[in-house]
C-alpha positions, 0 to 999 in steps of 0.5 A: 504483491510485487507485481502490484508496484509496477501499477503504483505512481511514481508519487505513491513509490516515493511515499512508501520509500519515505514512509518506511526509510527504504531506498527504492532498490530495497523496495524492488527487491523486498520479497513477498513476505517482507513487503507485507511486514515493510510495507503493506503493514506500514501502509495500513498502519498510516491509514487507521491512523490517520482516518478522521474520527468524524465526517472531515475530509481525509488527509493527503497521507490517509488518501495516499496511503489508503490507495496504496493499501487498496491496490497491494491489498488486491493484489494480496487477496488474488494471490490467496484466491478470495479476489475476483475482478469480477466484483470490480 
């Protein structure tokens, strides 16, 4: 999943230092485990959270955090053999 912060935003690396009160040196430097446990969990937490319970537009934190859990989560299944970018 390290790599996969390389492909975040700019906006997106500054919501999960803020989200989960790490600078941005803690972020780069968090390994593969603890950016699953720090960040990836986090990201997913805020996703279930805040998906509305009807038909209602997302809000801008559930957007922000689902295209972050999308793109870490990704990068995770490739890393365990179960992606193929093949089914994009």
């Amino acid at each position: 999943m390290k790599e996969a912060l390389g492909k975040l935003t700019a906006e997106q690396i500054d919501f999960i230092c803020a989200e989960c009160q790490i600078s941005k040196e803690e972020l780069f430097a968090l390994d593969e485990d603890a950016l699953y446990d720090r960040v990836y969990d986090v990201m997913c937490d805020i996703e279930l959270t805040e998906i509305p319970a009807d038909d209602s537009e997302e809000s801008e934190r559930c957007e922000m955090a689902s295209d972050i859990v999308t793109e870490l989560g990704n990068a995770l299944a490739q890393e365990q053999g179960i992606y193929d970018e093949e089914d994009e």
